[in-house]
N, CA and C of each residue as an Amber inpcrd file, in Angstrom:
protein
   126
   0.8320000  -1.2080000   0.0000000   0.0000000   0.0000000   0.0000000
   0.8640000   1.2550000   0.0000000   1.5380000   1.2280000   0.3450000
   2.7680000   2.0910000   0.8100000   3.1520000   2.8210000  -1.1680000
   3.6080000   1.8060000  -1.6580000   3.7990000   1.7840000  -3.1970000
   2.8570000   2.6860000  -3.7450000   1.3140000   2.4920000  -3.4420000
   0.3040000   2.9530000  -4.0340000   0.1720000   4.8160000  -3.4710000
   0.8300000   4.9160000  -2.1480000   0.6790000   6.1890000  -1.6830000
   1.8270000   7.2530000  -2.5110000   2.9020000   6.4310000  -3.2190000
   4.2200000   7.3320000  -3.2340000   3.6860000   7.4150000  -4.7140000
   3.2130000   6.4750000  -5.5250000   2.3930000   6.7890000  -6.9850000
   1.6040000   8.1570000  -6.6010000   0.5460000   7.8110000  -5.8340000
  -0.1130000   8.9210000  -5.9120000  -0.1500000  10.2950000  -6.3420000
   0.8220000  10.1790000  -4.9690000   1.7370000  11.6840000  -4.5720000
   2.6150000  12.1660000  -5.5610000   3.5500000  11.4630000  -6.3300000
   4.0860000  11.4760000  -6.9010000   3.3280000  12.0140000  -9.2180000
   2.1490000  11.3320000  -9.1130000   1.2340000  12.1140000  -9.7320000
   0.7850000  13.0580000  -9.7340000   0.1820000  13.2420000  -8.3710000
   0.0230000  14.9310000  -7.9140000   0.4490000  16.3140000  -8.1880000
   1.9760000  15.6760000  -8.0810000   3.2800000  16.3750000  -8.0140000
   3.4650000  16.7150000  -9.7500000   3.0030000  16.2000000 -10.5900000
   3.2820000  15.7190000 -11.7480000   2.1930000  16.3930000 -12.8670000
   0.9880000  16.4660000 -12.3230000  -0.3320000  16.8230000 -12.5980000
   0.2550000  18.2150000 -13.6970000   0.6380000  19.4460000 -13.3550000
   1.3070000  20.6250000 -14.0000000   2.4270000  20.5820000 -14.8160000
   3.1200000  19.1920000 -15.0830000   4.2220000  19.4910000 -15.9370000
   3.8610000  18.6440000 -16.9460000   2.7700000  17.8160000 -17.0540000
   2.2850000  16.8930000 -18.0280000   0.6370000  16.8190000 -18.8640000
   0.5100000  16.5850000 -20.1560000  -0.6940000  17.2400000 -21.0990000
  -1.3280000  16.9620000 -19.9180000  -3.2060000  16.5670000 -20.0000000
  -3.9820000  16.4330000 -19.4850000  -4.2400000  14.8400000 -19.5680000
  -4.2090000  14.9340000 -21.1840000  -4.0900000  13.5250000 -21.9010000
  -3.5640000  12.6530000 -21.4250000  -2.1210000  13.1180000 -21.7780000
  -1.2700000  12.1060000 -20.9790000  -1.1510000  11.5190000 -19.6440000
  -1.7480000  12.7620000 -18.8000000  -1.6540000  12.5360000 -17.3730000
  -2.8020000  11.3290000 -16.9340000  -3.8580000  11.5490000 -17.8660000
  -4.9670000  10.9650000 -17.7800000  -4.7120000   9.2730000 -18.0920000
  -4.1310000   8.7570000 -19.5270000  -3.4910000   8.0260000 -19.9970000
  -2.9760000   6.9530000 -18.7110000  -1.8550000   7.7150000 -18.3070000
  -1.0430000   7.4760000 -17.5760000  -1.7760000   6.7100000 -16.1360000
  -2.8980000   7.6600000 -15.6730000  -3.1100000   7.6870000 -14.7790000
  -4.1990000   6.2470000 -14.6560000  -5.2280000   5.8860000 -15.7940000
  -5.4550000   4.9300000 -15.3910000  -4.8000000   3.7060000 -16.2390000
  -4.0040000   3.8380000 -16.8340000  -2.7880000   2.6150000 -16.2090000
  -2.0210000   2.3170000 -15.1930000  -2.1450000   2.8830000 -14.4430000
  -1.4510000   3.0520000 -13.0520000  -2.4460000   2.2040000 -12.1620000
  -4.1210000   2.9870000 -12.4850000  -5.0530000   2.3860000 -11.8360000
  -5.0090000   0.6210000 -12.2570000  -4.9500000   0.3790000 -12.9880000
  -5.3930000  -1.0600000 -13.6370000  -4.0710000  -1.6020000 -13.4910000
  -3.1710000  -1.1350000 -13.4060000  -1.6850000  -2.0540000 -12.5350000
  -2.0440000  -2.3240000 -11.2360000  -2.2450000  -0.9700000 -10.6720000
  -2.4460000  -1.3300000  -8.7790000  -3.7650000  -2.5150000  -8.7250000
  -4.9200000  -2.3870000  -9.6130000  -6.0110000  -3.1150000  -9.2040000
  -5.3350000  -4.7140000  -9.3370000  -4.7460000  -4.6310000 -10.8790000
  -4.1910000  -6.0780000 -11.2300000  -3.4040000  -6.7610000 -10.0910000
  -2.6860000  -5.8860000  -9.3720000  -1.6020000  -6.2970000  -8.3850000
  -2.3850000  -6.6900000  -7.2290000  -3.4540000  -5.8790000  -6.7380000
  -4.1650000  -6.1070000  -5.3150000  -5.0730000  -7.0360000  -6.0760000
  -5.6090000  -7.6910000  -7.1940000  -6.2690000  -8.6670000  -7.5380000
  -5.2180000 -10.0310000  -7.5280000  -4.3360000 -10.0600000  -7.9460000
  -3.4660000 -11.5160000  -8.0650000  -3.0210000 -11.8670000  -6.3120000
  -2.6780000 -10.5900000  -6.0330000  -2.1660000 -10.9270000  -4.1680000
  -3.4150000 -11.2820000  -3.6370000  -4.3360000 -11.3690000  -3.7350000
  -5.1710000 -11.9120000  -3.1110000  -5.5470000 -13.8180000  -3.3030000
């Protein structure tokens, strides 16, 4: 979980130096990694 907090933040942080698009893009692949990951660990 820890992993998932420093992504976050680290997006956040990120939000102003990157399109909208991209950020967006980006962002739910990030989502559908973390889900994939908290889906197989289970």
């Amino acid at each position: 979980m820890l992993v998932n907090i420093i992504l976050h933040n680290f997006l956040l942080k990120s939000v102003d130096k990157i399109p909208p698009i991209i950020f967006k893009f980006n962002y739910q692949f990030l989502t559908s990694v973390i889900s994939y990951q908290l889906s197989s660990r289970t």
